[in-house]
C-alpha positions in Angstrom: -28.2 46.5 43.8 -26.9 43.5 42.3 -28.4 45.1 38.6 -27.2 47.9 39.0 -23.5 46.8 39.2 -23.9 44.4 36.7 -24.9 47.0 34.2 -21.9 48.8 34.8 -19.5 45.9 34.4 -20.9 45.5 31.2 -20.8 48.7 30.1 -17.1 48.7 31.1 -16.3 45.7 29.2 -17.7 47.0 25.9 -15.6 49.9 26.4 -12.6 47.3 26.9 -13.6 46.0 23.6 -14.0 48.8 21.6 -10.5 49.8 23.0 -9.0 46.5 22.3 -10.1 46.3 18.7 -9.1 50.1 17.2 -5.8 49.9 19.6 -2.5 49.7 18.0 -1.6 46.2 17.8 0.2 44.7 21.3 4.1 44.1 21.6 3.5 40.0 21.3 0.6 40.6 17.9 3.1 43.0 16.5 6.4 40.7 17.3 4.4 38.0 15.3 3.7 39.9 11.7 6.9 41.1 11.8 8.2 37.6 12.3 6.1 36.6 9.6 7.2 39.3 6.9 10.9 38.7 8.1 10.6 35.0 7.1 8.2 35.6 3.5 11.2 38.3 2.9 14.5 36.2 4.0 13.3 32.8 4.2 14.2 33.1 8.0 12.9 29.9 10.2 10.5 30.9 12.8 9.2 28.9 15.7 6.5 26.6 16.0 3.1 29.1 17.3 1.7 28.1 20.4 -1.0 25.4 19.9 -5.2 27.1 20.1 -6.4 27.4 23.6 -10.3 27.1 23.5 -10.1 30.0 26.5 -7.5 32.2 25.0 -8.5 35.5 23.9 -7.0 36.1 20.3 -6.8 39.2 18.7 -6.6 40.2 14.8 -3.6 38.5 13.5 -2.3 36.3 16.1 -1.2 33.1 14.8 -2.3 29.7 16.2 -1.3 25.9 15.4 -4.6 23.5 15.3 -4.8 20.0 14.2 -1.1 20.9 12.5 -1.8 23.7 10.6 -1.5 27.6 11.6 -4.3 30.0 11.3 -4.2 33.9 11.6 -7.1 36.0 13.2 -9.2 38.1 11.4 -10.5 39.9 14.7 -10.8 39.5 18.4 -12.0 36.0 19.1 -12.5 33.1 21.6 -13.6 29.6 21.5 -14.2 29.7 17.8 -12.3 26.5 16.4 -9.6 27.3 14.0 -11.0 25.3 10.6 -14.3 25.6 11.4 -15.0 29.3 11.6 -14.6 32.6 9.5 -12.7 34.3 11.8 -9.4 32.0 11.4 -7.8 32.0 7.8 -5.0 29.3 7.1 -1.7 30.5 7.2 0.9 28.3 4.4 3.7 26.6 6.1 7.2 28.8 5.3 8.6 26.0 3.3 5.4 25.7 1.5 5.7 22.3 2.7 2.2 20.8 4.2 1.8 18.1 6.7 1.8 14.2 5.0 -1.7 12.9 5.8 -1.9 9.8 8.4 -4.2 7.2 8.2 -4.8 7.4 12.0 -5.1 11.2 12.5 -8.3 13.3 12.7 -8.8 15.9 9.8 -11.3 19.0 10.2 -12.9 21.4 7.6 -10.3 22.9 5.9 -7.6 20.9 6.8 -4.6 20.7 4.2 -2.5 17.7 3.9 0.1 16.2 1.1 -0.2 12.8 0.0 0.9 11.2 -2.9 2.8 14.7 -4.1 -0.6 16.4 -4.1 -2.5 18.9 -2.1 -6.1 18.1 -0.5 -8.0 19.9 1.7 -10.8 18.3 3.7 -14.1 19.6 3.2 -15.6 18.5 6.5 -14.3 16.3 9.5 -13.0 13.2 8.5 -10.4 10.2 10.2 -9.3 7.6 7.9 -10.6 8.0 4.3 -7.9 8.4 1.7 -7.1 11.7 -0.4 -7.6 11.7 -3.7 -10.7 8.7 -3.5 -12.8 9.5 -1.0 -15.2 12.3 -1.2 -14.4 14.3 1.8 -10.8 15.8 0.1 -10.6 18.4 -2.2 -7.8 18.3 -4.8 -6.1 21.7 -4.5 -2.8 21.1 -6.6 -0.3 18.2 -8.1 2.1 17.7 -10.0 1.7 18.0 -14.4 0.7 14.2 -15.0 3.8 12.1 -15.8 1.8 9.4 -17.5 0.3 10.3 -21.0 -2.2 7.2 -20.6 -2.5 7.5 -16.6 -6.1 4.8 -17.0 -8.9 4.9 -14.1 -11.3 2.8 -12.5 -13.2 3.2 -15.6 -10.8 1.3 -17.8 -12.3 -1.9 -19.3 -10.8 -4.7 -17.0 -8.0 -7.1 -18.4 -9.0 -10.0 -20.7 -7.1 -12.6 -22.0 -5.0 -15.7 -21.0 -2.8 -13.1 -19.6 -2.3 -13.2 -15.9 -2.1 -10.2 -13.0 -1.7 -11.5 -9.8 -1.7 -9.3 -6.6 -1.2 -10.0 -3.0 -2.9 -8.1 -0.6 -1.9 -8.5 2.9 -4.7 -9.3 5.5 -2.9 -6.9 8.2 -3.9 -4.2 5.9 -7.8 -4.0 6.1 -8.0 -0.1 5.6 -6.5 -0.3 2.1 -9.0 -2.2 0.5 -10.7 0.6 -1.0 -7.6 1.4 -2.7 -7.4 -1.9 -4.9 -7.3 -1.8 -8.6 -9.7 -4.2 -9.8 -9.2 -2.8 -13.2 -5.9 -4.0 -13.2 -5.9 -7.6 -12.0 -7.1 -10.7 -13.1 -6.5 -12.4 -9.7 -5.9 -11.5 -6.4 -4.2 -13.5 -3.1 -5.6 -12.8 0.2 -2.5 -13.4 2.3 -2.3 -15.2 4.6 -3.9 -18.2 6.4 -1.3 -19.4 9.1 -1.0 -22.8 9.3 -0.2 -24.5 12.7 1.9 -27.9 13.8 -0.7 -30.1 14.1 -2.5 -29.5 10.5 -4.9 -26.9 10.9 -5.1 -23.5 10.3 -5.5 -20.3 12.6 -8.6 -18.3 12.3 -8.3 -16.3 9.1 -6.9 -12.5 10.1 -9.4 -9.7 9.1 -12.2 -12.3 7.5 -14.1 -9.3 7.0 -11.5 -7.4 5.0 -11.5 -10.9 2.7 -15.5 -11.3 2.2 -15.2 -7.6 1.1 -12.4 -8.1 -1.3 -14.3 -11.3 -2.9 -17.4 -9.7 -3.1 -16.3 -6.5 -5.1 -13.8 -8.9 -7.0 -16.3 -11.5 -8.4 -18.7 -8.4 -9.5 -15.6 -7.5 -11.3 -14.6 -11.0 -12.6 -11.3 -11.3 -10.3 -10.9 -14.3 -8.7 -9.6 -14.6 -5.0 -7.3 -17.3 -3.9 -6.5 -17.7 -0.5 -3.0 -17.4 0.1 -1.3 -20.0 2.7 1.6 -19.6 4.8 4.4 -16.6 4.1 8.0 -16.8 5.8 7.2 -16.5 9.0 4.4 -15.1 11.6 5.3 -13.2 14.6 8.8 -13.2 13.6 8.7 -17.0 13.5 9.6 -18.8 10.2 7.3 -20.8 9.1 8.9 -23.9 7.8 9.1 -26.1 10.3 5.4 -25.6 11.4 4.9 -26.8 7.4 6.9 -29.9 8.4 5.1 -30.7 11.4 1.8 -30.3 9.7 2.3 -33.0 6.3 5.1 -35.3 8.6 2.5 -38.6 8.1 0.2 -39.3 5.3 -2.7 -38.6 7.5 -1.7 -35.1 8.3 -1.4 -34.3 4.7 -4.7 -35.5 4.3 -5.9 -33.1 7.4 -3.9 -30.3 6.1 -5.1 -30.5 3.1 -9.1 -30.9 4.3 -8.2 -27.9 6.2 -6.9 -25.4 3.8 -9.6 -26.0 1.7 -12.5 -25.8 3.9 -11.5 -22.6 4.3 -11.1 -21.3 1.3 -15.1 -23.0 0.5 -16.3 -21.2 3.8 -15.1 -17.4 2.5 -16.2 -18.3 -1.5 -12.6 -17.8 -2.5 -11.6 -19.7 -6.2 -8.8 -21.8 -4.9 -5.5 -22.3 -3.3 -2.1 -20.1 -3.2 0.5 -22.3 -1.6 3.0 -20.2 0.1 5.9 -22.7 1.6 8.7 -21.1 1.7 11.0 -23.3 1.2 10.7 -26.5 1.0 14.3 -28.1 0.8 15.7 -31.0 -1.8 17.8 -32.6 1.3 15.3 -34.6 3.7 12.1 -35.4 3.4 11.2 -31.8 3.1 10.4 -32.3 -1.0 8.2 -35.2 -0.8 5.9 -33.8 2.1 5.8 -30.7 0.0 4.9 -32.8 -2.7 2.2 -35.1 -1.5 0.5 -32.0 -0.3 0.3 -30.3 -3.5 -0.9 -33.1 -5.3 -3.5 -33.8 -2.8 -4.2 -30.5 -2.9 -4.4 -30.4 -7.0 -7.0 -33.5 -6.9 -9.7 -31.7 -4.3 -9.5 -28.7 -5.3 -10.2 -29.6 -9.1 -13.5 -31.6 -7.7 -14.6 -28.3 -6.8 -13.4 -26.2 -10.1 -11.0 -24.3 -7.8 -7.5 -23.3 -8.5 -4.2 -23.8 -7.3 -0.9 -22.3 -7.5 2.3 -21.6 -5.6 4.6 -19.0 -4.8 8.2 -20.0 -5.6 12.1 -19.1 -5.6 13.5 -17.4 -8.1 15.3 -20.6 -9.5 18.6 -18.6 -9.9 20.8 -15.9 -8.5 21.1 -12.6 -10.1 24.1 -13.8 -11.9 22.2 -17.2 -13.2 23.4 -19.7 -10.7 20.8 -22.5 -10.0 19.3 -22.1 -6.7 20.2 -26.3 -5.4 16.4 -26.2 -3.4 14.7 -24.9 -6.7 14.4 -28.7 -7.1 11.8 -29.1 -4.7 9.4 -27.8 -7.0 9.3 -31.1 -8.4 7.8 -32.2 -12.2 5.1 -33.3 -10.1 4.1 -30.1 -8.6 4.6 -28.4 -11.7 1.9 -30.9 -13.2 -0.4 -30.2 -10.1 -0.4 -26.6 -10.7 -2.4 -24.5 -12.7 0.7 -22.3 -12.4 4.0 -20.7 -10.3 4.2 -17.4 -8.8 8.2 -16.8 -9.3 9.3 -14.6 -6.4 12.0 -12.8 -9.1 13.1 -10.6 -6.0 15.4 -10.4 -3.1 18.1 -11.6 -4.9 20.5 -9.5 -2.8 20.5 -5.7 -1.3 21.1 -3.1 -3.5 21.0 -3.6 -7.5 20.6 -7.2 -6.9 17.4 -6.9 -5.8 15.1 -7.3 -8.3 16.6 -5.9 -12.1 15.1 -6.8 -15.0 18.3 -9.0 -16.4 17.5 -11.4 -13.2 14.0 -11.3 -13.9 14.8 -12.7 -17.3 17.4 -15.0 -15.7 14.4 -16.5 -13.4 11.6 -16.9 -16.2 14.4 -18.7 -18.1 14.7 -21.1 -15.6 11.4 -22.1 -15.3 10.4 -21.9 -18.4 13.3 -23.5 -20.4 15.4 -25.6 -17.6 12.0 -27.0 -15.9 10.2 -27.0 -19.5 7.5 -25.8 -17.5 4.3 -24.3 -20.0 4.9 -20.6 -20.4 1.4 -20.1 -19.5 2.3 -21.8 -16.1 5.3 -19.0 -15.7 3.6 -15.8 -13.7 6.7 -13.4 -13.4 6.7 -11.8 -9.8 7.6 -7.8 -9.4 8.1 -6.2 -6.0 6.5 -2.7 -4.9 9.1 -1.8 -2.6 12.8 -1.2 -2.5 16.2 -2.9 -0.7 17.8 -2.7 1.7 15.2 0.0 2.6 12.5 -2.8 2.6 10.5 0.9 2.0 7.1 0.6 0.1 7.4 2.5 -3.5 4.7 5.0 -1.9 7.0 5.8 0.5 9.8 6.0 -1.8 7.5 8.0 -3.8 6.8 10.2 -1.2 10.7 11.0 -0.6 10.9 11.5 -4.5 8.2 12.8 -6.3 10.6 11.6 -9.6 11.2 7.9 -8.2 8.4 6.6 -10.5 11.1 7.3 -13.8 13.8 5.9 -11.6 15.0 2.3 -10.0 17.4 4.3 -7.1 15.9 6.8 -4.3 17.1 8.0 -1.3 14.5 7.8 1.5 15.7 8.4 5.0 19.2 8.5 4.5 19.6 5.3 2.9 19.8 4.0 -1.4 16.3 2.4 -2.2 16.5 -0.1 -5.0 13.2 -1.1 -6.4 11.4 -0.6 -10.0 9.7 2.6 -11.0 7.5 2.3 -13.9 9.8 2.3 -17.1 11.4 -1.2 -15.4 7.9 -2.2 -14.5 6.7 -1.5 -18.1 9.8 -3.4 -19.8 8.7 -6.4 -17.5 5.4 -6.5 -18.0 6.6 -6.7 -21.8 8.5 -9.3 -21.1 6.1 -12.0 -19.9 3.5 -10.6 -22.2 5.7 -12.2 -25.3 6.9 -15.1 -23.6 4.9 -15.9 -20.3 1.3 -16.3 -18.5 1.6 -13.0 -16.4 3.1 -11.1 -14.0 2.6 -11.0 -9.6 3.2 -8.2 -7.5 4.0 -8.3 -4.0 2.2 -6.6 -2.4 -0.6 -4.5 -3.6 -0.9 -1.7 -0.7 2.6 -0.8 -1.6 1.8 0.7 -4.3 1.0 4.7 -4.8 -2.8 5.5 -5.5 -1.8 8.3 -7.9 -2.7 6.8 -10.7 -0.8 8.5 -13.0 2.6 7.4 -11.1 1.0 3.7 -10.3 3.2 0.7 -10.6 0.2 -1.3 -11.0 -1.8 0.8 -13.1 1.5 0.9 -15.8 0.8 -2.7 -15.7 -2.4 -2.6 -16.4 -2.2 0.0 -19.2 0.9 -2.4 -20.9 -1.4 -5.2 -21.0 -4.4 -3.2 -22.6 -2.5 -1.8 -25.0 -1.4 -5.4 -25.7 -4.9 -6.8 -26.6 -5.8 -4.2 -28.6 
């Protein structure tokens, strides 16, 4: 009995089937294509499709959304993934406008995603790994290349006296595949945070840095380890700097500290990133007495050290009054300075080439500091947006011709490569390098690359 009426629910069901599939198509399958033609013929905005149920039944041509892309049915189907099956085709957004790929979203097989004003499609699941480097994305269209030399990884790396100096933030562990090596001569691992009583908290991400120096010495880029920054956890920094060198001793321990540290990970030396010390108080002598103690230790152990400093100037060439605090003394300890030539001001005082000039000037022939000691520093982002330049990028697929952008409603300021280039020009004649804050700013499209324009200026240079 129980046979019997199972064999005639199946043979009912197949009937159902075979009904379903040569059947004209249902009110709701119907209302969809001619949604669909009505927007490819008059550009008319349709809803969002109702996101694919694994237990829906979907018949040919109903549209689903999956992992943030819509897929049409070729035929009757259920349970079969959209992405990962023949029976779902990808249907192009209405804008032709494809979702920007995120660093912390899930990609599957056929996934199509924008980034860096190209197409990719994944070829197979993937959660993390960067379009355009890692194997799993497919290049399916970009723009014509804007850069008639756009270089490689395969470009021979930078040689010389010439210095190119990157930051790379320790917050950003995920981006270290996209580093440049190429490019730079030198790279700052910031940041060690330094704490009141003259020691340092546990370096941030030490994995991130062992990685960095290991692929950077095979490359013959040194690491320094980069100490301090404005503030951590929205808490300037300064006065912890005070606390830690307020007696000879704690110099001293400060001092031990910083560069056990740097010996423990194998980096090359010392980036000191006080910012500021002051010319009123005792501010510039502790600042001083550490650097020089610094300068003697680190030279028994053939390591480097340099500093990040102001500007010297305003935009308009006034003489910052704390710019003294970089004493001659320092200057002698140093094997050079990392001028911050940025944040002059919002908007076009942010970082132009004219106060660029204005800052080497300073250093260079008010300090009669050595040219080579000069590194110029360029920023990779824009004011007052504070936006990376691959975001700015991202907004305007021109910005890399341009110093102004919009990006979400607000004027970016920054430099795209023709300000970059002129720059790099710059300290090539009359300097020891250039800096760039910070290196995951930057686009990895190399043909729109702030860094890579660098690195092509200062090749073309030696040649």
């Amino acid at each position: 009995m129980m046979q019997k009426r199972k064999g005639k629910i199946s043979i009912l069901a197949i009937l159902a089937l075979l009904i379903t599939l040569f059947a004209p198509l249902p009110f709701d399958a119907q209302a969809t294509e001619a949604a669909i033609a009505l927007d490819a013929s008059e550009n008319v905005t349709i809803a969002a499709y109702s996101a694919w149920d694994s237990n829906a039944v979907y018949l040919a041509n109903d549209v689903v959304t999956y992992n943030g892309n819509d897929y049409r049915a070729k035929w009757w189907t259920q349970g079969d993934v959209p992405g990962e099956t023949d029976v779902w085709e990808l249907v192009p957004p209405s804008n032709g406008e494809y979702p920007v790929w995120s660093s912390s979203k899930a990609y599957v097989g056929n996934d199509i995603v924008s980034y860096n004003d190209q197409l990719y499609k994944a070829k197979w699941w993937t959660l993390g790994e960067i379009p355009g480097i890692a194997a799993v994305w497919e290049l399916i269209s970009g723009n014509p290349n804007p850069n008639p030399n756009p270089g490689g990884p395969d470009d021979p790396p930078i040689s010389g006296d010439f210095k190119v100096v990157g930051y790379y933030p320790s917050w950003e562990p995920d981006k270290i595949g996209t580093i440049q090596y190429q490019n730079l001569t030198h790279i700052n691992y910031a940041f060690a945070i330094p704490t009141s009583d003259g020691s340092l908290l546990p370096l941030e991400n030490p994995a991130a840095a062992t990685q960095i120096i290991q692929t950077a010495h095979a490359k013959d880029v040194k690491v320094l380890l980069a100490v301090g920054g404005w503030s951590y956890n929205g808490t300037p920094l300064e006065n912890t700097f005070m606390a830690a060198t307020s007696t000879p001793q704690k110099v001293t321990q400060f001092g031990d500290a910083i560069i056990a540290m740097a010996k423990q990970y194998g980096f090359d030396g010392v980036d000191m990133d006080w910012e500021h010390p002051r010319s009123d108080g005792s501010s510039k002598q502790q600042y001083e007495s550490l650097m020089v103690y610094l300068s003697q230790e680190l030279k028994k152990e053939n390591m480097l050290l340099t500093s990040a400093v102001l500007s010297g100037v305003t935009p308009e060439g006034i003489i910052y009054w704390d710019a003294a605090a970089h004493t001659n003394a320092v200057i002698n300890a140093v094997d050079w300075f990392n001028v911050m030539a940025y944040d002059g001001g919002d908007g076009d005082r942010h970082s132009t080439y004219d106060f660029a000039v204005l800052s080497a000037k300073y250093w260079k022939e008010t300090r009669n500091m050595p040219a080579e000691k000069v590194v110029l520093g360029v920023p990779f982002y824009g004011r007052p947006s504070w936006a990376p330049y691959r975001d700015i990028l991202q907004a305007n697929p021109n910005a890399y011709n341009t110093d102004i952008s919009m990006i979400n409603g607000m004027e970016a300021h920054y430099n795209g490569i023709p300000t970059i280039e002129r720059k790099t020009q710059y300290a090539l004649d009359n300097l020891g390098g250039v800096m760039i804050w910070e290196l995951t700013q930057d686009t990895t499209n190399l043909d729109k690359s702030l860094l890579q324009a660098i690195g092509n200026k200062v090749r073309a240079q030696s040649n």
